[in-house]
Residue frames as a rotation matrix with the C-alpha (Angstrom) as fourth column:
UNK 1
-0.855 0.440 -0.276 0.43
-0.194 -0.764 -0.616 -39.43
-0.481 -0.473 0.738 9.12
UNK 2
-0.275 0.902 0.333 -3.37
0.959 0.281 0.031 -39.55
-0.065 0.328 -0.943 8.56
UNK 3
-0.600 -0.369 0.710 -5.00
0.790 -0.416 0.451 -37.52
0.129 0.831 0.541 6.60
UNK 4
0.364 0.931 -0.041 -7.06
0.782 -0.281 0.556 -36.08
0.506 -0.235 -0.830 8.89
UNK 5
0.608 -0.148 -0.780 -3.94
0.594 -0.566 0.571 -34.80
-0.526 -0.811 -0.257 10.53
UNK 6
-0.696 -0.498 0.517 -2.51
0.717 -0.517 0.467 -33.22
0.035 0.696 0.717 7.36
UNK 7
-0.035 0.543 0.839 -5.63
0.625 -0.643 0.442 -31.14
0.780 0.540 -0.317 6.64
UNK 8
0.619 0.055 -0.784 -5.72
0.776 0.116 0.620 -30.66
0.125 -0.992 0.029 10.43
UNK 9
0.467 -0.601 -0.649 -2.37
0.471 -0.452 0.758 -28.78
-0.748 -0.659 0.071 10.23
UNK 10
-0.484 0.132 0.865 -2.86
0.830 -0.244 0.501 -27.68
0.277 0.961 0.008 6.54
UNK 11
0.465 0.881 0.087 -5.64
0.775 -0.453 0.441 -25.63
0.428 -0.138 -0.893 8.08
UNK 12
0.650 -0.275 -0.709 -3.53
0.649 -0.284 0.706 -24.08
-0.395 -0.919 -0.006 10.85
UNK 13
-0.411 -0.782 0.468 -1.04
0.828 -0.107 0.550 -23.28
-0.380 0.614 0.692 8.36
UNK 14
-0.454 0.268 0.850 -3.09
0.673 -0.523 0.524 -21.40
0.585 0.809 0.057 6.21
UNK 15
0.769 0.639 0.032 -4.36
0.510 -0.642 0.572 -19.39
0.386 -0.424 -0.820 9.26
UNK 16
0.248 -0.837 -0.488 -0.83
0.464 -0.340 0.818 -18.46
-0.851 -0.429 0.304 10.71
UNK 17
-0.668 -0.484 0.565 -0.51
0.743 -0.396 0.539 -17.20
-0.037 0.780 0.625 7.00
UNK 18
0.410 0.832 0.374 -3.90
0.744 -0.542 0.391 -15.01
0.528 0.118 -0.841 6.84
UNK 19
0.922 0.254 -0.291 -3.42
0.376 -0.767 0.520 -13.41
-0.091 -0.589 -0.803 10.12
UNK 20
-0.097 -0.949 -0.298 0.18
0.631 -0.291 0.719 -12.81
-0.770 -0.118 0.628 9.74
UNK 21
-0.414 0.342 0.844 -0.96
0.800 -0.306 0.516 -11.06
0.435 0.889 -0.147 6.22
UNK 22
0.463 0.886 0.007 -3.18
0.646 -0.342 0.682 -9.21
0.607 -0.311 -0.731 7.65
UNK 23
0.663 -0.354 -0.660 -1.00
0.637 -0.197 0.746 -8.26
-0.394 -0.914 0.094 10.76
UNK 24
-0.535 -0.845 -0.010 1.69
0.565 -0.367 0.739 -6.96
-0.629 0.390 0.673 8.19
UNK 25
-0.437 0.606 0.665 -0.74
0.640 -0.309 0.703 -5.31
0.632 0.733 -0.253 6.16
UNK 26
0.761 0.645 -0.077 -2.43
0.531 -0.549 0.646 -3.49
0.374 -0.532 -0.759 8.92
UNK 27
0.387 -0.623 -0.679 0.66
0.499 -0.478 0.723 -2.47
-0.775 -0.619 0.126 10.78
UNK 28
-0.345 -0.871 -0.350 3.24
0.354 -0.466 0.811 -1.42
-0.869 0.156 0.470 7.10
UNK 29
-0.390 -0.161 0.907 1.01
0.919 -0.127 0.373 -0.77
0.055 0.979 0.197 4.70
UNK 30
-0.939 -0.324 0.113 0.91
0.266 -0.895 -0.357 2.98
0.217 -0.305 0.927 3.66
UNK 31
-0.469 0.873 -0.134 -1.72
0.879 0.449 -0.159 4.98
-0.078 -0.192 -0.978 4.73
UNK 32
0.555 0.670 0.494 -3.98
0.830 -0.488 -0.271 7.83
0.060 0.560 -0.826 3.56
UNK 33
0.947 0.157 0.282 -2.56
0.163 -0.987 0.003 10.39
0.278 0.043 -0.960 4.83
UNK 34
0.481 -0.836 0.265 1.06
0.819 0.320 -0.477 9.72
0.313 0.446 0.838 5.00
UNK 35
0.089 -0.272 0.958 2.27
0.754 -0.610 -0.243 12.36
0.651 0.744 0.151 3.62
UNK 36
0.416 0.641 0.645 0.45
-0.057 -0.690 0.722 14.82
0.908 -0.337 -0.250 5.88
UNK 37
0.999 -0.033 0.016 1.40
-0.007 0.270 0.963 13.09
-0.036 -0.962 0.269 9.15
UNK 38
0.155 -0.986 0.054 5.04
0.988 0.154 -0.022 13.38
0.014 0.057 0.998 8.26
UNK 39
-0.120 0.042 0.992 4.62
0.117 -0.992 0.056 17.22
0.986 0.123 0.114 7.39
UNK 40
0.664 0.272 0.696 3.25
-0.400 -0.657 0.639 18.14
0.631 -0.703 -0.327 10.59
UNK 41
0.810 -0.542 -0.224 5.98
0.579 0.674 0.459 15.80
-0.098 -0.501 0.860 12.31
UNK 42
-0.359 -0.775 0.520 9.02
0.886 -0.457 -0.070 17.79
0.293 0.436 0.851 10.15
UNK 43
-0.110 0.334 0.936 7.12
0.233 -0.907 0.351 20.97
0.966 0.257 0.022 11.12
UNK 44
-0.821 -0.543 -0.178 7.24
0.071 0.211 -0.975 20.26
0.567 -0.813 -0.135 14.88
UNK 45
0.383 0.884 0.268 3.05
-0.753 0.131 0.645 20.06
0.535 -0.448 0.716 15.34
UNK 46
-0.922 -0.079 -0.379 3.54
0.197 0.746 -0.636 17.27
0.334 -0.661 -0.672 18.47
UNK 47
0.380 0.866 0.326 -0.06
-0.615 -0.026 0.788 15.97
0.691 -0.500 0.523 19.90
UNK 48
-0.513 0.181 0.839 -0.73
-0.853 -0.214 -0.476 15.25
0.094 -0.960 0.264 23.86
UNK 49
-0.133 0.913 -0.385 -2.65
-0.664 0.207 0.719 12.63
0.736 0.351 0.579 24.56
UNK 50
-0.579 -0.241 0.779 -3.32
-0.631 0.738 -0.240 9.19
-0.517 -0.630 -0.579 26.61
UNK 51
-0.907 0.019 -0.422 -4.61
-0.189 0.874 0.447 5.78
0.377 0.485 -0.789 25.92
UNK 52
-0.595 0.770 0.230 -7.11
0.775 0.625 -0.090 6.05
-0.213 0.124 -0.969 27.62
UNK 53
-0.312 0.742 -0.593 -9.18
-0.103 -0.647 -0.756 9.10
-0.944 -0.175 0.278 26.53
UNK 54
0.412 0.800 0.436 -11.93
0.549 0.164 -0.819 8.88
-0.727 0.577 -0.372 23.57
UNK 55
0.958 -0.142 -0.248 -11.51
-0.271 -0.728 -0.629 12.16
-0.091 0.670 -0.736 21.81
UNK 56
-0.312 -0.815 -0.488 -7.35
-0.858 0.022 0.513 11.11
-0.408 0.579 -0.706 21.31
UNK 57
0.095 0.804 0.587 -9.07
0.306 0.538 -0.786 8.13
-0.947 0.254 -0.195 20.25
UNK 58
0.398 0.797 -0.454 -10.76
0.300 -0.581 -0.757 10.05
-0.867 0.165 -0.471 17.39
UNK 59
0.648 -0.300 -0.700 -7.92
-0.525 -0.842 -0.126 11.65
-0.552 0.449 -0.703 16.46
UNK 60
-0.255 -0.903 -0.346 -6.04
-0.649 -0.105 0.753 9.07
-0.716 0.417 -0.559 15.73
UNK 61
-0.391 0.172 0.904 -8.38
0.529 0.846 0.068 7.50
-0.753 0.505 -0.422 13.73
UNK 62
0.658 0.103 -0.746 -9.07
-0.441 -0.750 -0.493 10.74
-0.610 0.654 -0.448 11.57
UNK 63
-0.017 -0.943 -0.332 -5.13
-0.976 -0.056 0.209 9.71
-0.216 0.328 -0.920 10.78
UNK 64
0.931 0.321 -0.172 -5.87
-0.327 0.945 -0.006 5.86
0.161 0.062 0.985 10.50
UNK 65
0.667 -0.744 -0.024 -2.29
0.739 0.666 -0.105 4.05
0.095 0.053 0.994 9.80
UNK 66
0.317 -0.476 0.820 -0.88
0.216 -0.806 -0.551 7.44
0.923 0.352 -0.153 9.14
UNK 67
0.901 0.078 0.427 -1.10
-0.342 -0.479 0.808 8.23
0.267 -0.874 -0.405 12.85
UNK 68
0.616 -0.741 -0.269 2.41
0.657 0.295 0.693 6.15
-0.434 -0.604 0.669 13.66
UNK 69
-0.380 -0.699 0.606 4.44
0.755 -0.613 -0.234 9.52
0.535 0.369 0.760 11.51
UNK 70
0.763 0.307 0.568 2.44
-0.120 -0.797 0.592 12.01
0.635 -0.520 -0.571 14.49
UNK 71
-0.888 -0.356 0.290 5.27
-0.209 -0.247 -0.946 13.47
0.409 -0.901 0.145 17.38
UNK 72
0.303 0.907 -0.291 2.83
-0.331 0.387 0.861 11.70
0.894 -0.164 0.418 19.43
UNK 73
-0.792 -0.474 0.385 3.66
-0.344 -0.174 -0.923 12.31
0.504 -0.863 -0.025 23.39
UNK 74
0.177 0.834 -0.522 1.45
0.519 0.372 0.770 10.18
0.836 -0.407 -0.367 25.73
UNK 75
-0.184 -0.309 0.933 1.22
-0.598 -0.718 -0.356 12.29
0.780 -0.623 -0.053 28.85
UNK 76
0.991 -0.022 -0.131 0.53
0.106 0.728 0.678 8.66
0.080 -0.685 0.724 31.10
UNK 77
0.473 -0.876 -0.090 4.58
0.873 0.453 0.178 7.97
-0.115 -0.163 0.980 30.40
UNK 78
-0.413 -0.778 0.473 5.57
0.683 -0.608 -0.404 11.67
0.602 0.156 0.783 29.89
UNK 79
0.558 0.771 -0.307 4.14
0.830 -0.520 0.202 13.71
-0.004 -0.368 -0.930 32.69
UNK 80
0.052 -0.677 -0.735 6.87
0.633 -0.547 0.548 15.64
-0.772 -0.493 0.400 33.30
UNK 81
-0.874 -0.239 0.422 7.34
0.485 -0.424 0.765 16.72
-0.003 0.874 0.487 29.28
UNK 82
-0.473 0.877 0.081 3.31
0.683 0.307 0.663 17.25
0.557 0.369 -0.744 29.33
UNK 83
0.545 0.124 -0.829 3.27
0.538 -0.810 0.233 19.92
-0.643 -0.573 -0.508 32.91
UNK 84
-0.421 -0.900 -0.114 6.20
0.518 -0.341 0.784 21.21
-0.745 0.271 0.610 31.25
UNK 85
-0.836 0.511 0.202 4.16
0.112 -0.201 0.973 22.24
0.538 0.836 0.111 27.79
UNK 86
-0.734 0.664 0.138 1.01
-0.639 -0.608 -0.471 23.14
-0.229 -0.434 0.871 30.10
UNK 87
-0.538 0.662 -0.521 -0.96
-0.313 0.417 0.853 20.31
0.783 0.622 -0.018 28.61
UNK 88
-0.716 0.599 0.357 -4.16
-0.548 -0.166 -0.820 20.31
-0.432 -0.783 0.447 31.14
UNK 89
0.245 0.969 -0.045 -6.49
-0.458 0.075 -0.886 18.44
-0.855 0.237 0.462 28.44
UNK 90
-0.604 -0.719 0.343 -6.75
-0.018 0.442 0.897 15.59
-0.797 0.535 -0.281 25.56
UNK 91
0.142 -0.989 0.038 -5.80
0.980 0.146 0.139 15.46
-0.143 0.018 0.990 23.36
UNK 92
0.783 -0.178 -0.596 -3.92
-0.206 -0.978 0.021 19.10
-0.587 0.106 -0.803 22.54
UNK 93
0.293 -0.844 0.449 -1.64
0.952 0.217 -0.214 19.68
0.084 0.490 0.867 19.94
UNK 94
0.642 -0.519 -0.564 1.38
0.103 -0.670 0.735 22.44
-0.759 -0.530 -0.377 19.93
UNK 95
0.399 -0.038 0.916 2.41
0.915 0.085 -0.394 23.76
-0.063 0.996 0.069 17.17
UNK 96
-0.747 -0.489 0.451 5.36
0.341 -0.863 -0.373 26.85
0.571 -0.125 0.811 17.51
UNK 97
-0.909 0.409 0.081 3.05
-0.295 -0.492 -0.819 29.45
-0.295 -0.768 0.568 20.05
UNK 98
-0.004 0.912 -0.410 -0.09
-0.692 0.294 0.660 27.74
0.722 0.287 0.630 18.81
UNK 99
-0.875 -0.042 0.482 -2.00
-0.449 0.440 -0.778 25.74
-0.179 -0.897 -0.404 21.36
UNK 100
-0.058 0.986 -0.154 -5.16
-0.867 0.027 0.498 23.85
0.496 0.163 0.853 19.97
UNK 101
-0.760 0.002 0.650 -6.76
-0.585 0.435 -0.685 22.12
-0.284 -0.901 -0.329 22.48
UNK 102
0.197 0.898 0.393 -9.56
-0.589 0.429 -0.685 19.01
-0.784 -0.096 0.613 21.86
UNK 103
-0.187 -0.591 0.785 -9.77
0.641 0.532 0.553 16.92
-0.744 0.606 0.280 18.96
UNK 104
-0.220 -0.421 -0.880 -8.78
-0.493 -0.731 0.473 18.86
-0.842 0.537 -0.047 15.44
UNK 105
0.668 0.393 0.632 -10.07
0.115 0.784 -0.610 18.42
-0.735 0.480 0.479 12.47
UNK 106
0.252 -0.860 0.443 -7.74
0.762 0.459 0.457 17.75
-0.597 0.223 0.771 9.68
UNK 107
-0.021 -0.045 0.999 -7.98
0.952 -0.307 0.006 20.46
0.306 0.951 0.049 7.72
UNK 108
0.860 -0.285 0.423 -7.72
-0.476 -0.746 0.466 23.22
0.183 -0.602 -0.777 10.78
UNK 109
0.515 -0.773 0.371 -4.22
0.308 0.571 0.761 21.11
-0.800 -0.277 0.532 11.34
UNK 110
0.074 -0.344 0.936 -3.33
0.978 -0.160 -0.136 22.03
0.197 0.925 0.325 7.62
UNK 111
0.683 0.336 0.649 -4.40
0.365 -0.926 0.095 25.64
0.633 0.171 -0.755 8.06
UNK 112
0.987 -0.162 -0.010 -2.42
0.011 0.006 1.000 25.76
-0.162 -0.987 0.007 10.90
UNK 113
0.563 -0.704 0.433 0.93
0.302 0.663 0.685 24.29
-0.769 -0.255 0.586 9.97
UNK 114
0.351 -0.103 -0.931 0.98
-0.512 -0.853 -0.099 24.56
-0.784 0.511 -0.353 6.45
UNK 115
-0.865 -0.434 0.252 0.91
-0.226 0.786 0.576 21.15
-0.448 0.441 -0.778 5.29
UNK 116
-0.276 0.876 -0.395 -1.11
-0.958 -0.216 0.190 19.80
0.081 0.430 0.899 2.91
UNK 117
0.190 0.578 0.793 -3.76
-0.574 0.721 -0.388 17.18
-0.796 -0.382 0.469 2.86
UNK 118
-0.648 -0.164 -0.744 -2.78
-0.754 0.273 0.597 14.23
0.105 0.948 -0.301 0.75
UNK 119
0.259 0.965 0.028 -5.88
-0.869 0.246 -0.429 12.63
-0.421 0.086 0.903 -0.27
UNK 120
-0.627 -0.583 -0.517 -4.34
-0.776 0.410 0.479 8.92
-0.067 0.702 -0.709 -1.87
Protein backbone atom coordinates (compact mmCIF):
# COMPACT_ATOMS: atom_id res chain seq x y z
CA UNK A 1 0.00 0.00 0.00
CA UNK A 2 0.98 3.65 -0.71
CA UNK A 3 1.01 6.01 1.53
CA UNK A 4 -1.28 8.11 0.17
CA UNK A 5 -3.74 5.31 0.60
CA UNK A 6 -3.00 4.77 4.31
CA UNK A 7 -3.61 8.42 5.26
CA UNK A 8 -6.47 8.19 2.73
CA UNK A 9 -8.18 5.57 4.97
CA UNK A 10 -6.48 6.78 8.23
CA UNK A 11 -8.62 9.82 7.59
CA UNK A 12 -11.89 7.93 7.08
CA UNK A 13 -11.16 6.08 10.10
CA UNK A 14 -10.83 8.82 12.28
CA UNK A 15 -14.16 10.24 10.92
CA UNK A 16 -16.30 6.97 11.39
CA UNK A 17 -14.81 7.46 14.99
CA UNK A 18 -15.83 11.33 15.53
CA UNK A 19 -19.26 10.94 14.23
CA UNK A 20 -19.93 7.73 15.87
CA UNK A 21 -18.74 9.73 19.23
CA UNK A 22 -20.73 12.20 18.70
CA UNK A 23 -23.81 10.03 17.59
CA UNK A 24 -23.41 8.14 21.02
CA UNK A 25 -22.95 11.16 22.88
CA UNK A 26 -25.88 12.96 21.49
CA UNK A 27 -28.29 10.10 21.60
CA UNK A 28 -26.97 8.37 25.67
CA UNK A 29 -25.55 10.96 27.23
CA UNK A 30 -27.60 12.24 30.28
CA UNK A 31 -29.42 15.18 30.00
CA UNK A 32 -30.43 18.28 32.00
CA UNK A 33 -33.35 17.51 33.03
CA UNK A 34 -33.47 13.85 33.49
CA UNK A 35 -34.66 13.62 36.46
CA UNK A 36 -37.71 15.78 35.81
CA UNK A 37 -38.74 14.00 32.59
CA UNK A 38 -38.87 10.73 34.43
CA UNK A 39 -41.05 12.32 37.32
CA UNK A 40 -43.66 13.51 35.15
CA UNK A 41 -43.46 10.03 33.19
CA UNK A 42 -43.91 7.97 36.85
CA UNK A 43 -46.63 10.56 37.57
CA UNK A 44 -48.62 9.80 34.39
CA UNK A 45 -48.20 13.68 32.77
CA UNK A 46 -48.30 12.05 28.88
CA UNK A 47 -47.81 14.93 26.03
CA UNK A 48 -49.81 14.90 22.48
CA UNK A 49 -48.09 15.90 19.82
CA UNK A 50 -46.84 15.32 16.01
CA UNK A 51 -43.69 15.66 14.05
CA UNK A 52 -44.68 17.91 12.28
CA UNK A 53 -45.91 20.88 14.39
CA UNK A 54 -43.41 23.78 15.68
CA UNK A 55 -44.71 24.52 19.12
CA UNK A 56 -44.17 20.33 19.99
CA UNK A 57 -41.04 21.24 18.47
CA UNK A 58 -40.32 23.73 21.28
CA UNK A 59 -41.27 21.59 23.74
CA UNK A 60 -39.14 19.15 23.21
CA UNK A 61 -36.34 21.18 23.07
CA UNK A 62 -37.20 23.01 26.47
CA UNK A 63 -36.45 19.05 27.50
CA UNK A 64 -33.33 18.70 25.14
CA UNK A 65 -32.03 14.87 25.53
CA UNK A 66 -34.27 14.56 28.49
CA UNK A 67 -37.29 14.56 26.18
CA UNK A 68 -36.78 10.53 25.27
CA UNK A 69 -38.11 9.82 29.49
CA UNK A 70 -41.65 12.07 28.27
CA UNK A 71 -45.02 9.45 27.82
CA UNK A 72 -44.75 11.03 24.54
CA UNK A 73 -47.94 9.95 22.22
CA UNK A 74 -47.63 11.16 18.58
CA UNK A 75 -51.22 11.61 17.51
CA UNK A 76 -49.95 10.97 13.42
CA UNK A 77 -49.54 7.01 14.64
CA UNK A 78 -52.05 7.17 17.56
CA UNK A 79 -55.21 8.79 16.36
CA UNK A 80 -57.41 6.66 17.85
CA UNK A 81 -55.60 7.00 21.60
CA UNK A 82 -55.47 10.97 20.79
CA UNK A 83 -59.81 11.35 19.78
CA UNK A 84 -60.06 9.13 22.60
CA UNK A 85 -58.23 11.77 25.23
CA UNK A 86 -59.99 14.75 23.21
CA UNK A 87 -56.66 16.00 22.03
CA UNK A 88 -57.90 18.74 19.28
CA UNK A 89 -54.41 20.75 19.48
CA UNK A 90 -50.37 20.53 19.77
CA UNK A 91 -48.94 19.84 21.58
CA UNK A 92 -51.33 19.19 24.94
CA UNK A 93 -50.34 17.49 27.86
CA UNK A 94 -52.77 15.40 30.39
CA UNK A 95 -52.05 15.12 33.52
CA UNK A 96 -54.95 13.15 35.99
CA UNK A 97 -58.23 15.79 35.08
CA UNK A 98 -55.72 18.44 34.08
CA UNK A 99 -55.68 19.39 30.44
CA UNK A 100 -52.95 22.02 29.43
CA UNK A 101 -53.12 22.75 26.06
CA UNK A 102 -50.04 24.61 23.84
CA UNK A 103 -46.55 24.55 24.63
CA UNK A 104 -45.77 24.58 28.70
CA UNK A 105 -43.30 26.03 30.27
CA UNK A 106 -41.27 23.96 32.56
CA UNK A 107 -41.93 25.19 35.60
CA UNK A 108 -46.02 25.37 35.12
CA UNK A 109 -45.32 21.36 34.37
CA UNK A 110 -43.65 21.23 37.93
CA UNK A 111 -46.45 23.21 39.53
CA UNK A 112 -48.70 21.02 38.05
CA UNK A 113 -47.45 17.53 38.75
CA UNK A 114 -45.32 17.98 41.53
CA UNK A 115 -42.04 17.21 40.27
CA UNK A 116 -39.19 19.03 40.64
CA UNK A 117 -36.87 20.81 38.33
CA UNK A 118 -33.43 19.30 38.34
CA UNK A 119 -31.15 21.91 37.26
CA UNK A 120 -27.57 19.58 36.57
Amino acid sequence: MNIKRIIKYSIVLLMIIIISFLVYRYNYAPGKYDQFAECLTEKGAVMYGTEWCPHCQTQKEMFGNSFKYINYKDCDYNKVLCNLNNVTGYPTWIYKDKVLNGEQPLELLASVTGCEIDKQ
